[in-house]
C-alpha positions as CSV (number, residue, x, y, z in Angstrom):
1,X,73.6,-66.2,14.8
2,X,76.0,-69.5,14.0
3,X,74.3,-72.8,15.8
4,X,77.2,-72.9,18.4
5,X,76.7,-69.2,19.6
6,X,72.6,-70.1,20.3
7,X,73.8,-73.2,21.7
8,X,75.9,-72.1,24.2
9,X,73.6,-69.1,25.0
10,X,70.6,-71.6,25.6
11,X,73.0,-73.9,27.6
12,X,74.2,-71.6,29.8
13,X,70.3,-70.4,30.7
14,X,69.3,-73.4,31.4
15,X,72.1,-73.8,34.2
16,X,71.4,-70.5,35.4
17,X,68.1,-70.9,36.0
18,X,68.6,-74.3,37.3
19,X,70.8,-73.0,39.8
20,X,69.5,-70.0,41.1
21,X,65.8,-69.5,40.0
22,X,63.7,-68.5,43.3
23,X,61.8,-71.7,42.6
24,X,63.6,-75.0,42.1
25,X,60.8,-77.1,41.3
26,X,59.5,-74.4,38.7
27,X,63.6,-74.4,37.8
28,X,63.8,-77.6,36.7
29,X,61.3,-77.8,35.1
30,X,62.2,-74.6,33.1
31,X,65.9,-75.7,32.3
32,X,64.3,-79.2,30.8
33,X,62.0,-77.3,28.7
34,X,64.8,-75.1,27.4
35,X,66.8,-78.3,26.8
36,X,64.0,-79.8,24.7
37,X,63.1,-76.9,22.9
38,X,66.9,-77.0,21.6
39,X,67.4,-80.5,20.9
40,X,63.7,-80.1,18.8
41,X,66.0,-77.1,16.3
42,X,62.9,-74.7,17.6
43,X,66.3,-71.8,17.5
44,X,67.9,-72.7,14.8
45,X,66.1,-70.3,13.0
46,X,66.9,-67.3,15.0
47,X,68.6,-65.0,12.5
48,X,70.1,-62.4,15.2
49,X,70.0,-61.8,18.5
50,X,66.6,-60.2,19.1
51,X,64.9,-63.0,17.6
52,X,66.7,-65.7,20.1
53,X,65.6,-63.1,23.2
54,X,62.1,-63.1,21.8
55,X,61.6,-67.4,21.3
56,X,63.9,-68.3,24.5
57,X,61.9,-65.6,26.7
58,X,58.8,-67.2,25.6
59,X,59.9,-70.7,26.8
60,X,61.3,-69.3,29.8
61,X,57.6,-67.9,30.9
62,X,55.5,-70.9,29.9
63,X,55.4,-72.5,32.7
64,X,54.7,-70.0,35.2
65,X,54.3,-66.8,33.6
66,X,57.3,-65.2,35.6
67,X,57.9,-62.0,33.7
68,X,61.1,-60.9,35.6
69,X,62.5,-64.3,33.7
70,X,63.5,-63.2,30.8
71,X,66.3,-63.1,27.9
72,X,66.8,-59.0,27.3
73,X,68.5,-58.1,23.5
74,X,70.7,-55.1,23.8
75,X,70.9,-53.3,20.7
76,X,74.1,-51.6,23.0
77,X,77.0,-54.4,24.1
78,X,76.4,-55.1,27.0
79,X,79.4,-55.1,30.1
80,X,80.7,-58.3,31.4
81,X,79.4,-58.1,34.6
82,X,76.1,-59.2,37.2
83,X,73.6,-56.8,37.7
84,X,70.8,-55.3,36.1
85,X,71.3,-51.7,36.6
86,X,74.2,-50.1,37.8
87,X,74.7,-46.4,39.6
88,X,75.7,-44.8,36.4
89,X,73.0,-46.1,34.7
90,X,70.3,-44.7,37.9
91,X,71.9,-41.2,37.8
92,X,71.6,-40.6,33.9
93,X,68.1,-41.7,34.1
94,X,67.3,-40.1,37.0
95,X,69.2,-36.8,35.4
96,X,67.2,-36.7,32.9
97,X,63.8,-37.2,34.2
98,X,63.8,-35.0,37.2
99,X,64.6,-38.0,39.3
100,X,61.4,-40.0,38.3
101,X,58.5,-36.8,39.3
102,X,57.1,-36.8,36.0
103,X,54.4,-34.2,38.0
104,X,53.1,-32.6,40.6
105,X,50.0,-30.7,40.9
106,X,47.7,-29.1,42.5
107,X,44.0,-29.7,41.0
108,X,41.1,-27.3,41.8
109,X,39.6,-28.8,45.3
110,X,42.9,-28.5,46.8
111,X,43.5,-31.7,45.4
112,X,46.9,-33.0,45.0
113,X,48.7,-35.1,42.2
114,X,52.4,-37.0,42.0
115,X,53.1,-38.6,39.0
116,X,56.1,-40.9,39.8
117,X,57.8,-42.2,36.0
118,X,59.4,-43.7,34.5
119,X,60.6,-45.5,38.0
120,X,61.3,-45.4,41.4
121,X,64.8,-44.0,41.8
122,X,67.1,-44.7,45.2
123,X,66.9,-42.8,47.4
124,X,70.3,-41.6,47.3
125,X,70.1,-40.9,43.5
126,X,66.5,-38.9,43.5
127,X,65.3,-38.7,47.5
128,X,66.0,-35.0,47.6
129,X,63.5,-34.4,44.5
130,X,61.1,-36.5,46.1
131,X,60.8,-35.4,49.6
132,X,60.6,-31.9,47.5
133,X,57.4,-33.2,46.1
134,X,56.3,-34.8,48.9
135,X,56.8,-30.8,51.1
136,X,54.8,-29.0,47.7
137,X,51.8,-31.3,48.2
138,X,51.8,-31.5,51.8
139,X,49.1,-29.1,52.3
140,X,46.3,-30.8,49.9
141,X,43.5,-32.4,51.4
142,X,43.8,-35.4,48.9
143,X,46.0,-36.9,47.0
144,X,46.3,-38.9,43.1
145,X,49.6,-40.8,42.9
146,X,49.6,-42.0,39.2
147,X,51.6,-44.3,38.9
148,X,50.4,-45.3,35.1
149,X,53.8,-45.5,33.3
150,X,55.8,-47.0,36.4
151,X,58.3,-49.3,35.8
152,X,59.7,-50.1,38.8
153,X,62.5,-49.5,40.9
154,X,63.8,-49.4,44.1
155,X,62.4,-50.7,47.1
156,X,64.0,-48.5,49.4
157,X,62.0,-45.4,47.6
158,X,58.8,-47.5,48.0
159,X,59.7,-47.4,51.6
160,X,60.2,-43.9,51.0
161,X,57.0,-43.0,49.7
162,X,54.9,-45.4,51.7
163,X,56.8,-44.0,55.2
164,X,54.9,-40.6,53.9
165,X,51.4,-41.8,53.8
166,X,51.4,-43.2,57.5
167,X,51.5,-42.2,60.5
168,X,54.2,-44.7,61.9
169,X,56.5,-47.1,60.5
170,X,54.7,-50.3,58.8
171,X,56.0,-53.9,57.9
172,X,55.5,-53.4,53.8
173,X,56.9,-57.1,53.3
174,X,59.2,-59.9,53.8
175,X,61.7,-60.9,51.2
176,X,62.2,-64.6,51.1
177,X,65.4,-66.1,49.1
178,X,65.4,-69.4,47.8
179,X,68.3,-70.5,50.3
180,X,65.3,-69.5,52.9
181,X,67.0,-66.4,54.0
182,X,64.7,-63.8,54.7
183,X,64.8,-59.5,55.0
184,X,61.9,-57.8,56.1
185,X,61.0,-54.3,54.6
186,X,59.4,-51.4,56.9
187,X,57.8,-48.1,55.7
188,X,60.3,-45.1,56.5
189,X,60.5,-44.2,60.0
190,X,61.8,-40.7,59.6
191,X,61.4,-38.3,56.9
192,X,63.0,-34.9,56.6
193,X,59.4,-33.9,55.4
194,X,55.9,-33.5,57.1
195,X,53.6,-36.8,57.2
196,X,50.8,-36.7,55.1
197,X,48.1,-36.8,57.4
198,X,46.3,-40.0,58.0
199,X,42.6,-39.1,57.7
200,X,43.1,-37.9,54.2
201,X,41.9,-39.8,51.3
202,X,44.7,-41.5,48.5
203,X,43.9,-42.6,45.6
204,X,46.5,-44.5,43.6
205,X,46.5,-44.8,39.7
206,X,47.5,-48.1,38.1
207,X,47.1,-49.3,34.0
208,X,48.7,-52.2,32.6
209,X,51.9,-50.9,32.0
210,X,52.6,-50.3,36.1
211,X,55.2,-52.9,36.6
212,X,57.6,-54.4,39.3
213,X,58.3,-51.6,42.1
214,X,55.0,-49.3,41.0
215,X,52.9,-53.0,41.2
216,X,55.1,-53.1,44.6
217,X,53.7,-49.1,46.0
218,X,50.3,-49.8,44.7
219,X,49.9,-52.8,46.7
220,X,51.5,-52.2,49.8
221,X,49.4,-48.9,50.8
222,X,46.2,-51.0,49.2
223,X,47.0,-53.8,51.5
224,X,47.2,-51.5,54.5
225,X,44.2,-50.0,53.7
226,X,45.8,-46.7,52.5
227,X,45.0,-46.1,49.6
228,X,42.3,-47.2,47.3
229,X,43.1,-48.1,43.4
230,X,41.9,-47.3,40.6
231,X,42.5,-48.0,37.3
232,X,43.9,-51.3,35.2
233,X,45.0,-54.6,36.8
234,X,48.7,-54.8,36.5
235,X,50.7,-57.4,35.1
236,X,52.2,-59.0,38.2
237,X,55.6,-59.0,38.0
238,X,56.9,-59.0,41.7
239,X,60.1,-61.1,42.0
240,X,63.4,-59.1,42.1
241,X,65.8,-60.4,40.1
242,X,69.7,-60.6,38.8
243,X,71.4,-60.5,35.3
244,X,73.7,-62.2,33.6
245,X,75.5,-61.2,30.2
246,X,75.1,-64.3,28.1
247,X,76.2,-63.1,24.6
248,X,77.3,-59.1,23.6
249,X,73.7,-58.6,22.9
250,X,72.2,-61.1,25.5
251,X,71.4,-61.1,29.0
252,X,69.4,-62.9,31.4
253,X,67.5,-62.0,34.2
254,X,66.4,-64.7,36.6
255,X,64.2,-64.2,40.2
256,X,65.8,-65.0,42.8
257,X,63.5,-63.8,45.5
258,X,59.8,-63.3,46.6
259,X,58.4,-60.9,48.5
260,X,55.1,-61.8,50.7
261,X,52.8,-59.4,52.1
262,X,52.2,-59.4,55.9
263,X,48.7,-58.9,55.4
264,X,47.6,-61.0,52.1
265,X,50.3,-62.9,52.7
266,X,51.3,-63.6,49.4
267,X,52.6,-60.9,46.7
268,X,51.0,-60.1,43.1
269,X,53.0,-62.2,41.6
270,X,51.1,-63.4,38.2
271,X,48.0,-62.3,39.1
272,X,48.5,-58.2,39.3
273,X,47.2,-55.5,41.8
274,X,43.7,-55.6,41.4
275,X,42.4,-52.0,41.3
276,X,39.5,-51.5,44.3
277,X,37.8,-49.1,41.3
278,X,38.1,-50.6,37.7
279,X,38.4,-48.0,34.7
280,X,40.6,-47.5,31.5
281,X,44.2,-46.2,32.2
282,X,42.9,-43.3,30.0
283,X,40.1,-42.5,32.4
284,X,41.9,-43.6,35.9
285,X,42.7,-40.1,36.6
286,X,39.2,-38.3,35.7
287,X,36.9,-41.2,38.2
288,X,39.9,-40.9,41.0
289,X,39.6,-37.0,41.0
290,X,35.7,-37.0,41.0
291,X,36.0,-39.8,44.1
292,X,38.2,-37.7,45.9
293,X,36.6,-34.6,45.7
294,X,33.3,-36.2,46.7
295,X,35.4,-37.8,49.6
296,X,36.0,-33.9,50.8
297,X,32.7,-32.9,50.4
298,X,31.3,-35.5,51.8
299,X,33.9,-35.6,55.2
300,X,33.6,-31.7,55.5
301,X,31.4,-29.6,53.0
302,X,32.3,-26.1,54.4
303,X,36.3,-26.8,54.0
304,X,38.0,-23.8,52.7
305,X,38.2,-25.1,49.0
306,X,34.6,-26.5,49.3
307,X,32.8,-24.2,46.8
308,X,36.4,-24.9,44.5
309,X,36.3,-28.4,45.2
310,X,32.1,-28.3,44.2
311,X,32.8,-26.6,41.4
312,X,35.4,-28.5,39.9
313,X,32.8,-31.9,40.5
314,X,30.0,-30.0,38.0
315,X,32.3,-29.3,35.6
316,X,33.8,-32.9,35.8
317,X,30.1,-34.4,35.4
């Protein structure tokens, strides 16, 4: 890349993030550390695009570890416009991965599984497959929701999702702008699908790569008691954010909101969901399927898949 092309990209990140960062303390202070970083030559040395994303992205997290705040390389060139993701972008994805139900399963136990990757499609792209889902599992007596290789997504299918699980509609979180505005977010009050029943147990799969809106599902139903996790502590990447094409190849995404919890009252920002059970992403699935069919056994050992659900436990030990 020529000198004035970095400059001018750096530049104009700096103001960005000055002017609309969730944070303006943490902006500031973020714009002044690009600005020294460039005056210093530290990207005069990025050959190509790629290698600008990778150095300015590592100055934009090191003062708060934001991970939403970054510089994105396209190897594509990018549109001239402000957002992140647009509709044609959700409906190929979603077309092409069965609107984001990776699985469903029934395990021996009558034990039920929902893998939900590689994100959380709107509703109005991908509810129909998932209120599909949500009527095939309905009649388990437990439930694994992996959400492993989750990389976010929409909010309104968290609500989704989360509006399943309980019995009536719940405040999920607060979204607080940094002109002070504020939207609250509620689990779905009506479903064209049968509630899961309350009393039975949910188990929610997390690893390190469960980012943004699967960090966002995981801890909402762990925070009202729910669900319990198990697996990896995420990377804590909560604030939704807005992009802007800086170069062909460039684009910045800056926060420009958080979300806080009604009953933590914070979010995970930077610090992850912590799983209630701890194990290897590679193992999260085996220790939350022996959990819940001890769960059944132990709440009712003459249910109808009792001798399935014992028998599957043996040959788990």
């Amino acid at each position: 890349m020529r000198q004035d092309e970095i400059t001018d990209v750096v530049e104009r990140a700096g103001r960005l993030v000055a002017e609309r960062y969730v944070f303006p303390d943490v902006a500031e202070r973020i714009a002044a550390r690009l600005g020294d970083r460039l005056r210093d030559g530290r990207y005069t040395d990025a050959a190509d695009p790629a290698a600008l994303a990778t150095v300015v992205t590592e100055d934009l997290q090191s003062v708060n570890g934001d991970q939403h705040l970054r510089l994105n390389h396209s190897a594509e060139a990018l549109p001239e416009r402000e957002a992140t993701l647009d509709e044609q972008w959700w409906d190929r994805q979603a077309a092409v991965t069965m609107g984001g139900i990776a699985r469903v399963q029934r395990l021996a136990g009558n034990v039920g599984l929902l893998e939900i990757r590689p994100c959380l499609f709107p509703p109005q792209v991908a509810g129909d497959a998932m209120v599909a889902a949500l009527r095939l599992l309905g009649g388990t007596d437990a439930l694994l929701l992996d959400l492993r290789g989750n990389r976010g997504g929409s909010p309104d299918m968290t609500a989704l999702v989360c509006g399943w699980f309980l019995a009536e509609p719940a405040h999920l979180h607060t979204m607080h702008d940094r002109a002070g505005d504020a939207r609250q977010f509620w689990s779905a009050a009506y479903l064209p699908a049968p509630r899961y029943a309350p009393e039975k147990p949910v188990h929610v799969l997390t690893s390190a790569r469960t980012v943004s809106g699967g960090e966002e599902l995981a801890y909402g139903l762990q925070q009202l008691g729910r669900a319990t996790v198990v697996g990896e502590r995420t990377p804590g990447a909560a604030h939704p954010c807005v992009g802007r094409r800086l170069h062909p190849h460039l684009e910045l995404t800056v926060p420009v909101a958080r979300p806080v919890n009604p009953v933590s009252g914070t979010n995970w920002e930077g610090r992850g969901v912590l799983p209630d059970v701890e194990a290897p992403a590679h193992a999260a699935e085996a220790v939350a399927y022996r959990m819940a069919l001890r769960a059944l056994l132990a709440d009712d050992p003459r249910r109808p898949a009792a001798d399935e659900a014992r028998a599957a436990l043996a040959a788990a030990a």
